[in-house]
C-alpha positions in Angstrom: 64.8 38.3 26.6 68.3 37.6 27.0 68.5 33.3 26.9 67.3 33.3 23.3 70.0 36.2 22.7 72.7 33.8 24.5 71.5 30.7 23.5 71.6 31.9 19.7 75.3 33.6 20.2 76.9 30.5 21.8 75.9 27.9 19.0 76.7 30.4 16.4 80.6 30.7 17.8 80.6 26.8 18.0 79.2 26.5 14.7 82.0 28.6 13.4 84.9 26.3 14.9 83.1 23.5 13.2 82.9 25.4 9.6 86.5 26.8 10.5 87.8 23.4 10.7 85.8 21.8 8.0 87.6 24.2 5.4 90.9 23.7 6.8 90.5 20.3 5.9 89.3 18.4 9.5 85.8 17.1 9.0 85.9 15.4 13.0 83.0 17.9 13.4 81.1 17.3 10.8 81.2 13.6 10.6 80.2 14.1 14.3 77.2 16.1 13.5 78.4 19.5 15.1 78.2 21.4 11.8 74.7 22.7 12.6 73.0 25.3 14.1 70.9 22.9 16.2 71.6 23.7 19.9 71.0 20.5 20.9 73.7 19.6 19.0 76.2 22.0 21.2 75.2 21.4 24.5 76.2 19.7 27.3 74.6 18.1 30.2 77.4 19.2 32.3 78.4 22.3 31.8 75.9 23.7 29.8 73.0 22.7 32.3 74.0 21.0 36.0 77.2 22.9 36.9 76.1 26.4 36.6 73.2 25.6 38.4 74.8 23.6 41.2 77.4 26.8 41.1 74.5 29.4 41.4 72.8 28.0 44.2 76.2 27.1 46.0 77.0 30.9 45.9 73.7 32.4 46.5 72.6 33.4 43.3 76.1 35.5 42.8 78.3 33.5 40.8 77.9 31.0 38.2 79.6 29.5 34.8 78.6 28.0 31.7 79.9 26.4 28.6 79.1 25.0 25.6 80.4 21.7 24.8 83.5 21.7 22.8 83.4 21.4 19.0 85.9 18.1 18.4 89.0 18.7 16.4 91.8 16.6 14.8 94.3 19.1 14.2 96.9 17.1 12.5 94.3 17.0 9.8 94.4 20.7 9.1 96.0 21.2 5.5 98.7 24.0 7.0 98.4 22.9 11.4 99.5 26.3 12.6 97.7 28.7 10.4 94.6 26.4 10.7 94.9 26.0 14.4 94.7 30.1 14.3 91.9 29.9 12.0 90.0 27.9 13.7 90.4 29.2 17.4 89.0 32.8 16.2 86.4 31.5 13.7 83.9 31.8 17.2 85.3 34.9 17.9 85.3 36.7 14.7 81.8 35.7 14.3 80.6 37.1 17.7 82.2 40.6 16.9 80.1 40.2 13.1 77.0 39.3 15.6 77.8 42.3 16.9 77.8 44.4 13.8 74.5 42.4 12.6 72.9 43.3 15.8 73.6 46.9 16.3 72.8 47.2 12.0 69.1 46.2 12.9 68.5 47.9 16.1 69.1 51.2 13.8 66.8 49.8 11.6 63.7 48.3 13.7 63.9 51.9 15.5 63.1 53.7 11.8 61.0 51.3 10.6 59.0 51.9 14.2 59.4 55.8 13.7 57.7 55.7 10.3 54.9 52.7 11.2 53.8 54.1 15.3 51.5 51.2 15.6 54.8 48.8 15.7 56.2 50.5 18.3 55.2 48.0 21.0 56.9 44.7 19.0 59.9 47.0 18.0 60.8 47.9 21.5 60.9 44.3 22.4 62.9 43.8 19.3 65.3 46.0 20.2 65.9 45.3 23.9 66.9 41.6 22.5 69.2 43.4 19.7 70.6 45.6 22.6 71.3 42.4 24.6 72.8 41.1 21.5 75.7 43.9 21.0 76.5 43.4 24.8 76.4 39.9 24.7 78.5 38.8 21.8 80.8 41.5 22.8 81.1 39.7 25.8 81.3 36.2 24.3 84.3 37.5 22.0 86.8 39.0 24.4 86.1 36.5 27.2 87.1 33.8 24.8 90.4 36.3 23.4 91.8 35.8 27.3 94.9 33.7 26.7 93.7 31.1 29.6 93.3 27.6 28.5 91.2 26.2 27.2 89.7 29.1 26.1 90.2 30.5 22.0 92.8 33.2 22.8 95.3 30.7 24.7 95.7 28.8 21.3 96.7 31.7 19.5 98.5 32.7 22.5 101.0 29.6 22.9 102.0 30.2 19.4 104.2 33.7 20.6 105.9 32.1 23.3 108.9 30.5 23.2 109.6 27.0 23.0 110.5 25.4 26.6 107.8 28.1 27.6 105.1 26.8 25.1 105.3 23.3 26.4 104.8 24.0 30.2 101.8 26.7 29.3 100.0 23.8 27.2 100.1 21.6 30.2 97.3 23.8 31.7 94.9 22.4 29.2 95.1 19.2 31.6 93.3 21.2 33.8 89.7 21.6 32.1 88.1 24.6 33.0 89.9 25.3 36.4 91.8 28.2 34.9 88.8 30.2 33.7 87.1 29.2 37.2 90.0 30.1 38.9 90.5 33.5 37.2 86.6 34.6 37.6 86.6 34.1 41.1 89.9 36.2 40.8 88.0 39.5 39.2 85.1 38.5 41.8 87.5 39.7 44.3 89.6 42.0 42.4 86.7 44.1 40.6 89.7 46.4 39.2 90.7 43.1 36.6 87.3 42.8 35.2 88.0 46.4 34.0 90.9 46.1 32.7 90.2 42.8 30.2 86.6 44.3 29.3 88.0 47.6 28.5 88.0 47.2 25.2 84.5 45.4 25.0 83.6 48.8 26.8 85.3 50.9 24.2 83.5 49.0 21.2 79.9 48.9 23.5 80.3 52.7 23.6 81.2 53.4 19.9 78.0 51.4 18.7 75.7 53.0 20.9 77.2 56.3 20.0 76.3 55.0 15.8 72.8 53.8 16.4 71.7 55.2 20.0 69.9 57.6 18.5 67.2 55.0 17.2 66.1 53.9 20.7 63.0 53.5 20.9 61.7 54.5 25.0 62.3 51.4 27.1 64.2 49.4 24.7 67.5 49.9 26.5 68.2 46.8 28.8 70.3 47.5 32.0 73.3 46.1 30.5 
């Protein structure tokens, strides 16, 4: 129930760079075709498909790693660079944390429409499971992508608050593809206590919605998030 979920949350956040950076004057994406909702559109062989599997069963079935494939951007075509460069980096992220809000809005909902119509209750549980997997997983999507590790959304926010000299050597990790991210998950892997301390907040926000609309659960429509 939870690939749909994913699936739908991932090319949302991509489709929101591309709209981002389409208004802030760069249509690269759009005259590329990446201004869609088609998730064909937003993946990639690689790392969408071959490395996490090749990573999954290299580990077990304990570790893997995903990503979509970058939304292109020319960002000296940005009417105002820095502001649209900020823009643009938290477009996905801002729209995961709305997801959010969306998600846990309708599981309230689907559990009193099931409450006042019984004979929906089997549908509605389903429903709700993928909604609860929705709140988790865009929360998830959102404050992953705010960690200040290139390439990820947060380190090009993040480079604009240091200072010069310091600036230029941090955006040299971009050279680096994905090795930081890779490097700093196999990092919590070891140190379980840094996965708590970057998720706390995503904890703090998980608990505050199932505190508003908990109370509409329908029996079994909890996930083991």
């Amino acid at each position: 129930m939870w690939a749909p979920v994913l699936l739908f949350s991932v090319v949302a956040h991509e489709y929101a760079h591309a709209e981002a950076a389409y208004r802030q004057g760069d249509d690269t994406a759009y005259m590329l075709g990446r201004l869609t909702l088609n998730p064909l559109k937003h993946i990639d062989p690689v790392m969408t498909i071959a490395f996490p599997v090749v990573l999954w069963f290299a580990s077990g079935g304990t570790f893997t790693f995903a990503a979509a494939k970058p939304v292109p951007v020319t960002p000296r075509k940005y009417r105002h660079f820095r502001k649209g460069d900020i823009i643009v980096s938290l477009a996905g992220i801002a729209t995961n944390l709305a997801l959010f809000v969306v998600a846990a809005g309708l599981f309230a909902v689907v559990g009193l429409v099931a409450s006042a119509l019984p004979s929906l209750a089997g549908p509605s549980t389903i429903l709700q499971r993928m909604l609860a997997y929705g709140m988790w997983l865009n929360l998830l999507l959102a404050f992953f992508n705010l960690l200040p590790i290139p390439p990820l959304d947060g380190s090009h926010v993040f480079k604009y608050v240091l200072p010069p000299e310091t600036a230029l050597k941090y955006r040299q990790l971009y050279a680096l593809g994905y090795l930081p991210i890779i490097a700093f998950l196999l990092f919590v892997r070891v140190v379980p206590a840094a996965q708590d301390v970057y998720l706390w907040p995503m904890q703090q926000l998980l608990r505050l919605g199932w505190a508003v609309v908990g109370g509409h659960a329908l029996p079994g429509s909890l996930p083991p998030l």
